[in-house]
PDB file as gemmi writes it, atoms N, CA and C in Angstrom:
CRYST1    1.000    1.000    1.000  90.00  90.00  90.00 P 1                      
ATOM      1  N   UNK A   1       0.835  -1.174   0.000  1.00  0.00           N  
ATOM      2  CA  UNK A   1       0.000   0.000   0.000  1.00  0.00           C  
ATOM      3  C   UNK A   1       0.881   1.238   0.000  1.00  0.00           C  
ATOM      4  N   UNK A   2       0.413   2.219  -0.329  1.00  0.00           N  
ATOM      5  CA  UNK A   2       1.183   3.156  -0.866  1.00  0.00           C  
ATOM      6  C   UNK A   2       1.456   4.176   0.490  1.00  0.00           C  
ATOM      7  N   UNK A   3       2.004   4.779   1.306  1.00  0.00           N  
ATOM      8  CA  UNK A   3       2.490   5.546   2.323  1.00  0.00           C  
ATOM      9  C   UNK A   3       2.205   6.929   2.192  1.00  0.00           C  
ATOM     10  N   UNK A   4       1.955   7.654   1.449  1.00  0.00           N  
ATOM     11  CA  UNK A   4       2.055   8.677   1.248  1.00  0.00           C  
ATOM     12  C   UNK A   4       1.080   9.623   1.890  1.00  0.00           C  
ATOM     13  N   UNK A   5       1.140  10.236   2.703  1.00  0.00           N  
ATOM     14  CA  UNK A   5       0.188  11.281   3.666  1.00  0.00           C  
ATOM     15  C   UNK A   5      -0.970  11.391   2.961  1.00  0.00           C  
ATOM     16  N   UNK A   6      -1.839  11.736   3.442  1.00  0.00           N  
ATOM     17  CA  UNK A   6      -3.261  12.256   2.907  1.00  0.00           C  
ATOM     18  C   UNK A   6      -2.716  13.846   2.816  1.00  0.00           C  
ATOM     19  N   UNK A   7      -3.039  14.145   1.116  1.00  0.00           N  
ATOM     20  CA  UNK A   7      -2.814  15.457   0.902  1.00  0.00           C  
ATOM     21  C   UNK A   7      -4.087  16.209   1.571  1.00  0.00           C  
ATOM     22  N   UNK A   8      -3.600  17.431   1.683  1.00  0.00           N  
ATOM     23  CA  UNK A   8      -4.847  18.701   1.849  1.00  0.00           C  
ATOM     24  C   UNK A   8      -5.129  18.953   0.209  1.00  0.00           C  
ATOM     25  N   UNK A   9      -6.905  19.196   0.276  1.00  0.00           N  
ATOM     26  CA  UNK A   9      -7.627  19.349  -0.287  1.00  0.00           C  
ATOM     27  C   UNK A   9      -7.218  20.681  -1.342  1.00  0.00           C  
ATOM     28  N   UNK A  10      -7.553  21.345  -2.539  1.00  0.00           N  
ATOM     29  CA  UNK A  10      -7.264  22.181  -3.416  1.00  0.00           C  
ATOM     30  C   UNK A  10      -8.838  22.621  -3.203  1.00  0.00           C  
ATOM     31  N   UNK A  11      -8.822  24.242  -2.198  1.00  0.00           N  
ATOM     32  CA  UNK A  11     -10.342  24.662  -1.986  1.00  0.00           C  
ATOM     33  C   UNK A  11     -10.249  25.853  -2.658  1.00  0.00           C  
ATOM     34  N   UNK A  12     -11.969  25.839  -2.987  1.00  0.00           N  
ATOM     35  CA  UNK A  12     -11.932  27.362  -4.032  1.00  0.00           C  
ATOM     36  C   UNK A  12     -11.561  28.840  -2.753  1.00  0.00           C  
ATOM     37  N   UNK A  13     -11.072  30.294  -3.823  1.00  0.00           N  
ATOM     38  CA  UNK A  13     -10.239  30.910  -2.799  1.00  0.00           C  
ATOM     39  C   UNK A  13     -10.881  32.026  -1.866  1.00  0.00           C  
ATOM     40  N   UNK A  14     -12.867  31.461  -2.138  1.00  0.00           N  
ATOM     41  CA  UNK A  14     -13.779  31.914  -1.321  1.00  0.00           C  
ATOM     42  C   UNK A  14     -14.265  31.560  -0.191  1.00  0.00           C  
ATOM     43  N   UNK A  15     -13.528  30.155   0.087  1.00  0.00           N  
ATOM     44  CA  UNK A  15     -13.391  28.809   0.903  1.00  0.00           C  
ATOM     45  C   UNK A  15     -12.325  29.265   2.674  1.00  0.00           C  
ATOM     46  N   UNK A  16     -13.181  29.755   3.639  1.00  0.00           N  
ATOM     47  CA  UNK A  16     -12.642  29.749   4.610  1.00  0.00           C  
ATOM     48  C   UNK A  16     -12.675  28.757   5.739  1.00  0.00           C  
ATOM     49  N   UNK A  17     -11.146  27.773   5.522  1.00  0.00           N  
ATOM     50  CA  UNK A  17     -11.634  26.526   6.408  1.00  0.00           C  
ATOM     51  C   UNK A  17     -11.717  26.734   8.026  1.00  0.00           C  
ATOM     52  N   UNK A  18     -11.752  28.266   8.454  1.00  0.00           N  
ATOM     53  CA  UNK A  18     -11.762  28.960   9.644  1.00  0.00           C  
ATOM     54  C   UNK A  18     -13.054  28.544   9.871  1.00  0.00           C  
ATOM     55  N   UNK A  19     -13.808  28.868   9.162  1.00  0.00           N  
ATOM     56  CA  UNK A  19     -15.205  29.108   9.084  1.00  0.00           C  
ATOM     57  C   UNK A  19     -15.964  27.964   8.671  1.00  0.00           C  
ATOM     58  N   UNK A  20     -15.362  27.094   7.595  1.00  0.00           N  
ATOM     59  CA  UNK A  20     -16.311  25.893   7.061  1.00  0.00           C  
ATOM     60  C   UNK A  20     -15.924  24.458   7.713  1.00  0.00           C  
ATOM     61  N   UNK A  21     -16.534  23.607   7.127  1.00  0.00           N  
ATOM     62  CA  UNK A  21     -16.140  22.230   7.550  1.00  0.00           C  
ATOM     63  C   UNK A  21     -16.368  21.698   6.242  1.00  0.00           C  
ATOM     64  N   UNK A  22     -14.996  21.236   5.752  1.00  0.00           N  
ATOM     65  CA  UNK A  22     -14.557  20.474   4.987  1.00  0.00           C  
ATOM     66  C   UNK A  22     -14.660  18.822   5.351  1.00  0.00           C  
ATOM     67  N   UNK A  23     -14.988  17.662   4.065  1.00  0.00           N  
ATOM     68  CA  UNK A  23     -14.181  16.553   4.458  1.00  0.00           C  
ATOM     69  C   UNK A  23     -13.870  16.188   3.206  1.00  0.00           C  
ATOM     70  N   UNK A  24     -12.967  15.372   3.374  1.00  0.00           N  
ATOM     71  CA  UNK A  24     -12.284  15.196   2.378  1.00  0.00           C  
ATOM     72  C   UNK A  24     -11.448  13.819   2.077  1.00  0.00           C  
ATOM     73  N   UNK A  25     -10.815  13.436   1.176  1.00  0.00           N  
ATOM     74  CA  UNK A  25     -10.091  12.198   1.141  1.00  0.00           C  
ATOM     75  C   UNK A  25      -9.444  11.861  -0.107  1.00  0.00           C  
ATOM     76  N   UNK A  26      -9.204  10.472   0.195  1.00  0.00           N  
ATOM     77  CA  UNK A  26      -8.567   9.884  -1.225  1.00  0.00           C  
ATOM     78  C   UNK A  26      -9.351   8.356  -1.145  1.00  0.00           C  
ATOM     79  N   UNK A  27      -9.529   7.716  -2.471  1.00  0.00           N  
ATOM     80  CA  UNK A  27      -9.840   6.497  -2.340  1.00  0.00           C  
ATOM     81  C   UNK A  27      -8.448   5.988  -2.970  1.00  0.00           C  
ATOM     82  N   UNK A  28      -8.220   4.746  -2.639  1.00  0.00           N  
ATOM     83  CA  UNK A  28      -7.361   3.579  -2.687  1.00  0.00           C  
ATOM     84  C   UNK A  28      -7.451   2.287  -3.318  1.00  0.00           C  
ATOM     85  N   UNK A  29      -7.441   1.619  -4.112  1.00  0.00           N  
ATOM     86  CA  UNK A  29      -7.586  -0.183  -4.375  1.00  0.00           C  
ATOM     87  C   UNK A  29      -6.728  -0.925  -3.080  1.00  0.00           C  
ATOM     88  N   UNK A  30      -6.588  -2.059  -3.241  1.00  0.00           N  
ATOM     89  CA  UNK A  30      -5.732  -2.579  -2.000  1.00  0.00           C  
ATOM     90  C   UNK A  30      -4.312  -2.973  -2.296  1.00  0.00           C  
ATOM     91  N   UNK A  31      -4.157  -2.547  -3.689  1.00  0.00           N  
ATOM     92  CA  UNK A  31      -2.364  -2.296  -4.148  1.00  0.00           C  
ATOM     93  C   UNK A  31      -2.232  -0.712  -3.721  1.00  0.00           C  
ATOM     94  N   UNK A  32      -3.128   0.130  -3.042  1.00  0.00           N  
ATOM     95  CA  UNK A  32      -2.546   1.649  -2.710  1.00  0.00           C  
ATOM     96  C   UNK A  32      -2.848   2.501  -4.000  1.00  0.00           C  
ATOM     97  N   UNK A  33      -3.163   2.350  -5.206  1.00  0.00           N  
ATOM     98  CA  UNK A  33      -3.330   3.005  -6.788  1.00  0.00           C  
ATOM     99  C   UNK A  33      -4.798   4.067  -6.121  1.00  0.00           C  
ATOM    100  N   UNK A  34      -4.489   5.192  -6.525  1.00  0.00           N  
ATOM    101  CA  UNK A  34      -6.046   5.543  -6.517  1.00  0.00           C  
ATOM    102  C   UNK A  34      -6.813   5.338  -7.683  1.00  0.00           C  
ATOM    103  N   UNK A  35      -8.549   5.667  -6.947  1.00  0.00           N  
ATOM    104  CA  UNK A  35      -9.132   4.762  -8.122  1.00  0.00           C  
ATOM    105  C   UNK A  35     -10.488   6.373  -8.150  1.00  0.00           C  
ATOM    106  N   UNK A  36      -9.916   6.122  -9.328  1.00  0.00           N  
ATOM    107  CA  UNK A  36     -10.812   7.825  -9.990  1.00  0.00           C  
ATOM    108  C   UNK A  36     -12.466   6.838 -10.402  1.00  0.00           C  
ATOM    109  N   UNK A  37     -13.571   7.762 -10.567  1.00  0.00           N  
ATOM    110  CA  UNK A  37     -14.798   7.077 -10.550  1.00  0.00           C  
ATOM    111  C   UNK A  37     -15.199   6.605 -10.158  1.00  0.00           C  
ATOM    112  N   UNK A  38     -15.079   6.651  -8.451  1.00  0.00           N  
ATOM    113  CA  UNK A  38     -15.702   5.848  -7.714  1.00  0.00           C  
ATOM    114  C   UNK A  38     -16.621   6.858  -7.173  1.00  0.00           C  
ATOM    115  N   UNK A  39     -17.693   6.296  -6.395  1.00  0.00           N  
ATOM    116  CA  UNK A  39     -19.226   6.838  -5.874  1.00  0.00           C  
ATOM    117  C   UNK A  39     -18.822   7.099  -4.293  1.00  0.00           C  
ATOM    118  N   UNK A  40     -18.790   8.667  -3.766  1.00  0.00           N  
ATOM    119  CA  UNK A  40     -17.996   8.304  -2.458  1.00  0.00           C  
ATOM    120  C   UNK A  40     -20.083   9.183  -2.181  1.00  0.00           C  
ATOM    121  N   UNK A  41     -20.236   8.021  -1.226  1.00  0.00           N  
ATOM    122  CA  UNK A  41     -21.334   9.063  -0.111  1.00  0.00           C  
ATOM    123  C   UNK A  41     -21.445   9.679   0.938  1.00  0.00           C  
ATOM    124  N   UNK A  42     -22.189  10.265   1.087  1.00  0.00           N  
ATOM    125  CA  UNK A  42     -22.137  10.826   2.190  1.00  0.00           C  
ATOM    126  C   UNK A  42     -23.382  10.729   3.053  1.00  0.00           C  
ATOM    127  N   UNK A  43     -23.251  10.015   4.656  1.00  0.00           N  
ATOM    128  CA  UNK A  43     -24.728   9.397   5.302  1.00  0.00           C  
ATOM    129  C   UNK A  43     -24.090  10.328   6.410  1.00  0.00           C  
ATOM    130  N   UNK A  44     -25.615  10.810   7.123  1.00  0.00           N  
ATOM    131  CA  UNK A  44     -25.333  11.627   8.308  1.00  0.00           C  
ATOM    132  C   UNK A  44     -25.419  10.565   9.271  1.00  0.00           C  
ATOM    133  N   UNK A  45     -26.120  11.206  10.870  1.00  0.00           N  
ATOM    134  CA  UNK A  45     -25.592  10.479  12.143  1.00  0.00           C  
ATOM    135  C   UNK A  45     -26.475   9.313  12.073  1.00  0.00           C  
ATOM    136  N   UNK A  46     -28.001   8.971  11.111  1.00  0.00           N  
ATOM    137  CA  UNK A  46     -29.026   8.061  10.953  1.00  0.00           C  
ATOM    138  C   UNK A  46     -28.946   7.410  10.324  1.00  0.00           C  
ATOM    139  N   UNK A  47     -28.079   7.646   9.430  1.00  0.00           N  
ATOM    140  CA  UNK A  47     -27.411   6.827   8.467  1.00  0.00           C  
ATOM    141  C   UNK A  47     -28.351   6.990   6.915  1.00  0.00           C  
ATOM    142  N   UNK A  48     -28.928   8.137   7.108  1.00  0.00           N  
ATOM    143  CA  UNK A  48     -29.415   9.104   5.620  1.00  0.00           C  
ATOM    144  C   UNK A  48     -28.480   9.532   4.752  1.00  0.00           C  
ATOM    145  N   UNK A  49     -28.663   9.217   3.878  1.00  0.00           N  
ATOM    146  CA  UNK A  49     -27.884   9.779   2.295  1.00  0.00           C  
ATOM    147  C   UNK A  49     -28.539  11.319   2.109  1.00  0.00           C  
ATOM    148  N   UNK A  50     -27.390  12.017   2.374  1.00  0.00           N  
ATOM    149  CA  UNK A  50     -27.183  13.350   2.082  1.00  0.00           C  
ATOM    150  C   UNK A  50     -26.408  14.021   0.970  1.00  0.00           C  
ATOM    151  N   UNK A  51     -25.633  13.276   0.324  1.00  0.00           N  
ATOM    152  CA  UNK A  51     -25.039  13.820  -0.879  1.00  0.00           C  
ATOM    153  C   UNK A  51     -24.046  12.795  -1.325  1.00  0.00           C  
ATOM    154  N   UNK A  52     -23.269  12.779  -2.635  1.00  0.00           N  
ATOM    155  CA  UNK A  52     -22.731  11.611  -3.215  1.00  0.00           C  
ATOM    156  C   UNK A  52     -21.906  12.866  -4.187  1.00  0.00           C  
ATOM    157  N   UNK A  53     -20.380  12.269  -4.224  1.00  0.00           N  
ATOM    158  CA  UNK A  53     -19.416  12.692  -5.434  1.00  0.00           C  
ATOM    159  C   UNK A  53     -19.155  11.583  -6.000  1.00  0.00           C  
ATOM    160  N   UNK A  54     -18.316  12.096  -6.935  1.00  0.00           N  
ATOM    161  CA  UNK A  54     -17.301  11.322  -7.920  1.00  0.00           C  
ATOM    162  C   UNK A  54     -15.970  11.342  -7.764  1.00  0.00           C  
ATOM    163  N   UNK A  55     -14.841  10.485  -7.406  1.00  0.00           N  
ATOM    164  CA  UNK A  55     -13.870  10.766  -7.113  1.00  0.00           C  
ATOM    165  C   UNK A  55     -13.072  11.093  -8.445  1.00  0.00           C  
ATOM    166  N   UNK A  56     -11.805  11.955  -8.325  1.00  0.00           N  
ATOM    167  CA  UNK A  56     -11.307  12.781  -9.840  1.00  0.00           C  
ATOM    168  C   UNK A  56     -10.286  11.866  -9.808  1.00  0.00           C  
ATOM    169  N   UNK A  57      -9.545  11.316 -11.488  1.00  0.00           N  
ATOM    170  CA  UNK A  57      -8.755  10.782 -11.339  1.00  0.00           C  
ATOM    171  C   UNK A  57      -7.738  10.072 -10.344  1.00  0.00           C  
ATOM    172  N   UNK A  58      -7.590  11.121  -9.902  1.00  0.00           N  
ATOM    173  CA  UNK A  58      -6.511  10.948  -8.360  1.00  0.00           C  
ATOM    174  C   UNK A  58      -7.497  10.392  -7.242  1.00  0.00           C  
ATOM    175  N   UNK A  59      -8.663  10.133  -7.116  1.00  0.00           N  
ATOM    176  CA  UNK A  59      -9.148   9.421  -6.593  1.00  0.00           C  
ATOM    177  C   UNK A  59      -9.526  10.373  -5.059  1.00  0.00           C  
ATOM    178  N   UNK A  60      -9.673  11.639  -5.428  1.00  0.00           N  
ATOM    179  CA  UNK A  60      -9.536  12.741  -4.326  1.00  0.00           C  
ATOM    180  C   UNK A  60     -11.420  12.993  -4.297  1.00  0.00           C  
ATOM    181  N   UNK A  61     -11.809  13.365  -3.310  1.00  0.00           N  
ATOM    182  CA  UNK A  61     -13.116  13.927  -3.162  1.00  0.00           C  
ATOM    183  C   UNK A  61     -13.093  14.826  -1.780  1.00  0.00           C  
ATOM    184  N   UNK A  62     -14.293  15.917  -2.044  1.00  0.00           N  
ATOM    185  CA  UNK A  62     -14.548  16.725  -0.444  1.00  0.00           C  
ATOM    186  C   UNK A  62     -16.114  16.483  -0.690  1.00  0.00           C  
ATOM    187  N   UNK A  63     -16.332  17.402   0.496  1.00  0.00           N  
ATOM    188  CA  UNK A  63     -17.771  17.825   0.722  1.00  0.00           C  
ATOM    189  C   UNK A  63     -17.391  18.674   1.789  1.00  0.00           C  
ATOM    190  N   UNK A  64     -18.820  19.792   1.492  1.00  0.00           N  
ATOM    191  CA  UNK A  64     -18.466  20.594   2.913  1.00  0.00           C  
ATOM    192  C   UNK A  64     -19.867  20.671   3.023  1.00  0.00           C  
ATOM    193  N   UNK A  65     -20.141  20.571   4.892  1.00  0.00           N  
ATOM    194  CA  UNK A  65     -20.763  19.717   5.380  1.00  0.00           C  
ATOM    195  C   UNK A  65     -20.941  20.752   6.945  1.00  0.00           C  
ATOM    196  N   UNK A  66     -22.003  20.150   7.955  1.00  0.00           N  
ATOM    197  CA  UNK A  66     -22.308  20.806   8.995  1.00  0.00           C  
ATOM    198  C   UNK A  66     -21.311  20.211  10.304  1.00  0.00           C  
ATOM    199  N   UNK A  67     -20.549  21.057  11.622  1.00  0.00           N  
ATOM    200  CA  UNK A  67     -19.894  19.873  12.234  1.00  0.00           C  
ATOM    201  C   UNK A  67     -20.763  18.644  12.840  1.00  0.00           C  
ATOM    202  N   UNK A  68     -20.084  17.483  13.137  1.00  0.00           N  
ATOM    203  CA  UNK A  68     -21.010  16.235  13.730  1.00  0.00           C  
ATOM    204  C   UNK A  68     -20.562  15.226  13.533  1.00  0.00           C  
ATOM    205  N   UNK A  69     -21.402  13.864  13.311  1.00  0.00           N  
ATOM    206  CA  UNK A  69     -20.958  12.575  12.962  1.00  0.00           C  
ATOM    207  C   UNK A  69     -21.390  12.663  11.583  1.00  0.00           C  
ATOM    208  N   UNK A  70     -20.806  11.567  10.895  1.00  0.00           N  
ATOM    209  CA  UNK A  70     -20.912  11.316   9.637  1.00  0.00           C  
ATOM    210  C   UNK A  70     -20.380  10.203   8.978  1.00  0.00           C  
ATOM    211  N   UNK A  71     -20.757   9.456   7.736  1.00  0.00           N  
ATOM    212  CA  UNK A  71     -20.353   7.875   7.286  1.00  0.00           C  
ATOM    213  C   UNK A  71     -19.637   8.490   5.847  1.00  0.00           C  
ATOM    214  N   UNK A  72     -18.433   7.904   5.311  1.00  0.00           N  
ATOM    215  CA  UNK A  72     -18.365   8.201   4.028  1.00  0.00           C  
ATOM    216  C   UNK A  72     -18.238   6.548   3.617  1.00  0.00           C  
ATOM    217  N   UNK A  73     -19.104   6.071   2.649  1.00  0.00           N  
ATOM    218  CA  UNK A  73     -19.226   5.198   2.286  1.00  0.00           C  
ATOM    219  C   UNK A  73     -18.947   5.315   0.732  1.00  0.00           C  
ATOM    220  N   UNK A  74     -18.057   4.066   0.022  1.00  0.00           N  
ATOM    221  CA  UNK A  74     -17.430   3.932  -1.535  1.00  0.00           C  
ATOM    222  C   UNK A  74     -18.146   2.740  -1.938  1.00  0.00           C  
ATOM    223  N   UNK A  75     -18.597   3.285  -3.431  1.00  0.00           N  
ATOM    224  CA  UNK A  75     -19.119   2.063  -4.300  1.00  0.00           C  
ATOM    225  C   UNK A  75     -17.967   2.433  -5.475  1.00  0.00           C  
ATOM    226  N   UNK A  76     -17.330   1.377  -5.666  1.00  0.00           N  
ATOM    227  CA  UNK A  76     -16.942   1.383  -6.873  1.00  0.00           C  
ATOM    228  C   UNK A  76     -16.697  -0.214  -7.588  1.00  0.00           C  
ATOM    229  N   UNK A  77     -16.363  -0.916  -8.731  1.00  0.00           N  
ATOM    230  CA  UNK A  77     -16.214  -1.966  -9.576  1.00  0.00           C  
ATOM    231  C   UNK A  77     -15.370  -2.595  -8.737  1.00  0.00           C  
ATOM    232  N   UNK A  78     -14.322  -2.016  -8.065  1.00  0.00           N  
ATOM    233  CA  UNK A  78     -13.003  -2.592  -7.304  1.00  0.00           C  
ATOM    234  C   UNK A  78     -13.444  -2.731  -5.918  1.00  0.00           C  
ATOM    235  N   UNK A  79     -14.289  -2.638  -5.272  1.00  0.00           N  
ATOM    236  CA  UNK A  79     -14.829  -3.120  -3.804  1.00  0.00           C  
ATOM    237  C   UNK A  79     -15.344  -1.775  -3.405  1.00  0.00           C  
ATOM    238  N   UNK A  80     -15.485  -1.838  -2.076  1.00  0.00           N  
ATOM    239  CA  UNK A  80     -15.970  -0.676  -1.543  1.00  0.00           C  
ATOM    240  C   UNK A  80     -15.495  -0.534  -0.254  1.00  0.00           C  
ATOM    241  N   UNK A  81     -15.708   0.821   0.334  1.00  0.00           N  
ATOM    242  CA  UNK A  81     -15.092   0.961   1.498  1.00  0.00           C  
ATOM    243  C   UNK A  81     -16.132   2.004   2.334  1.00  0.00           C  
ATOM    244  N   UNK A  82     -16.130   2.066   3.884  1.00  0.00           N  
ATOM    245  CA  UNK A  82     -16.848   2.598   4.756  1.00  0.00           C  
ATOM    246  C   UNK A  82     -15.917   3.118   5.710  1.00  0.00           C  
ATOM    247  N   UNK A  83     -16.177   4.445   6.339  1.00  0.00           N  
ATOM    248  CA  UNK A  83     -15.892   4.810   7.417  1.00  0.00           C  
ATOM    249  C   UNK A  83     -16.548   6.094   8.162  1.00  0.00           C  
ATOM    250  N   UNK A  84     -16.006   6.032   9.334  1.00  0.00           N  
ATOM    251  CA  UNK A  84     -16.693   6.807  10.139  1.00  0.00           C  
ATOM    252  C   UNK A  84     -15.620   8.812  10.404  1.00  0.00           C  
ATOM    253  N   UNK A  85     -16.592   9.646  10.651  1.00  0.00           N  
ATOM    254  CA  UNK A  85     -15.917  10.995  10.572  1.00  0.00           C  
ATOM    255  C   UNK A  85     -16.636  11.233  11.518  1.00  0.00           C  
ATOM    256  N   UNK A  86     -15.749  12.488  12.902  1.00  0.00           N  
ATOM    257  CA  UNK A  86     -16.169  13.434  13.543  1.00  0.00           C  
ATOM    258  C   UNK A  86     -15.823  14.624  12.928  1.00  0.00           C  
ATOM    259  N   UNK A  87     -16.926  15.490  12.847  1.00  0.00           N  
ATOM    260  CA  UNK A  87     -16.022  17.051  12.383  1.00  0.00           C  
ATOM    261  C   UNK A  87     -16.346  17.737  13.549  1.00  0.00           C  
ATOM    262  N   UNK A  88     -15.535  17.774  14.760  1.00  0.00           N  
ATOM    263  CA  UNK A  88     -16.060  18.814  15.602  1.00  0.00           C  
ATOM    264  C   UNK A  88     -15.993  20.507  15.565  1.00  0.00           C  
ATOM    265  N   UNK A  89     -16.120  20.629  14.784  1.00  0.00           N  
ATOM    266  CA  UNK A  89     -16.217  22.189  14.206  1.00  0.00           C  
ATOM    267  C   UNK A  89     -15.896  22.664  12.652  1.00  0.00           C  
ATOM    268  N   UNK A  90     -15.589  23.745  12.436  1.00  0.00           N  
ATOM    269  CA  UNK A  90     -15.015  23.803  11.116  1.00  0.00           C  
ATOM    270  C   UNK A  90     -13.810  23.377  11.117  1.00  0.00           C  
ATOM    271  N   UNK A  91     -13.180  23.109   9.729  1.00  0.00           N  
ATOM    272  CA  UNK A  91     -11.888  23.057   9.494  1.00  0.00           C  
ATOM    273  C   UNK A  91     -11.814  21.693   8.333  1.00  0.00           C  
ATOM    274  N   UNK A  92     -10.676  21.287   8.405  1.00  0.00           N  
ATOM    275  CA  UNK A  92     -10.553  20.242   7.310  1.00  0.00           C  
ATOM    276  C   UNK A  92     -10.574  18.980   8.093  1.00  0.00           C  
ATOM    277  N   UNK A  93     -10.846  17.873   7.276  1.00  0.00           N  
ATOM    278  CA  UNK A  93     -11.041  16.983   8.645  1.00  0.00           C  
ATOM    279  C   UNK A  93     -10.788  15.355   7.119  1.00  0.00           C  
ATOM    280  N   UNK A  94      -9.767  14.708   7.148  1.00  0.00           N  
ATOM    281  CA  UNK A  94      -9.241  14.099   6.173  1.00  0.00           C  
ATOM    282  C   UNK A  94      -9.922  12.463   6.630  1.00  0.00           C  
ATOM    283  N   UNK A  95     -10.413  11.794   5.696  1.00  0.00           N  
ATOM    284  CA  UNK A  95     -10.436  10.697   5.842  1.00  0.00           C  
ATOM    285  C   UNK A  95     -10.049   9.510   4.492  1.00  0.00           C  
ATOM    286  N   UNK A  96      -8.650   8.676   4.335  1.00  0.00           N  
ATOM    287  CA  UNK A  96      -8.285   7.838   3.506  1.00  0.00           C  
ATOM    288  C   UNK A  96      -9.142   6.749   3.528  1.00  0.00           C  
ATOM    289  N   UNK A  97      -9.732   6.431   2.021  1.00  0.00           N  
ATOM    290  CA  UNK A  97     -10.681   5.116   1.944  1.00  0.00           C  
ATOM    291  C   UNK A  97      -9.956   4.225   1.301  1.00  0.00           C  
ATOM    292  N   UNK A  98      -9.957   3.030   1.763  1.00  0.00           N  
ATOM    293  CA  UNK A  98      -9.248   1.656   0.454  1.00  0.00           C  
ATOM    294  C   UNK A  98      -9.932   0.656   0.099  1.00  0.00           C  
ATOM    295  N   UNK A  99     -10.459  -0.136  -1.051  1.00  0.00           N  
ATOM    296  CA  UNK A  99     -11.399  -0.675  -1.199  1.00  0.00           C  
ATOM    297  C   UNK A  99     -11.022  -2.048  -0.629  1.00  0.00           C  
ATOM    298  N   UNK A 100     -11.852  -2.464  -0.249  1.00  0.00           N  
ATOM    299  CA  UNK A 100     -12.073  -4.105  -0.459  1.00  0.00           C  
ATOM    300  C   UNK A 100     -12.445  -4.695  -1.260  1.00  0.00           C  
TER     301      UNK A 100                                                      
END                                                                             
């Protein structure tokens, strides 16, 4: 698997992460490759679907979002992956996905 830190996000330059709550990530296969086109969601604390991206080539996605609990769940051809996020306030708040 590949080592490499979870980069920070590329936010537009109206984007105050003082002020917002970002989340953000990378998806992974289980050789570490990111995997662009995958379905990343987004379920709040009930486990409701609140919004869904597309991951970009690089396999990068955000959302900005209210602070709290939250699920980011991956559908893609190459497995899928789940996890759990606190955002306790604004700011950036990184979570790496790898499929199964």
């Amino acid at each position: 698997m590949c080592g490499a830190p979870l980069q920070t996000p590329t936010l537009p330059a109206n984007i105050d992460p003082e002020k917002e709550t970002v989340l953000y990530g990378e998806v992974r296969d289980a050789e570490g490759f990111p995997v662009g086109g995958a379905y990343v969601r987004l379920l709040d604390e009930i486990g409701e679907f609140t919004a869904e991206v597309v991951t970009s080539p690089e396999g990068s996605f955000r959302f900005f979002a209210a602070p709290g609990g939250w699920t980011l769940s991956v559908l893609h051809a190459k497995g899928k992956a789940r996890a759990e996020v606190t955002a306790d306030g604004p700011g950036l708040f990184g979570q790496a996905l790898v499929l199964q």
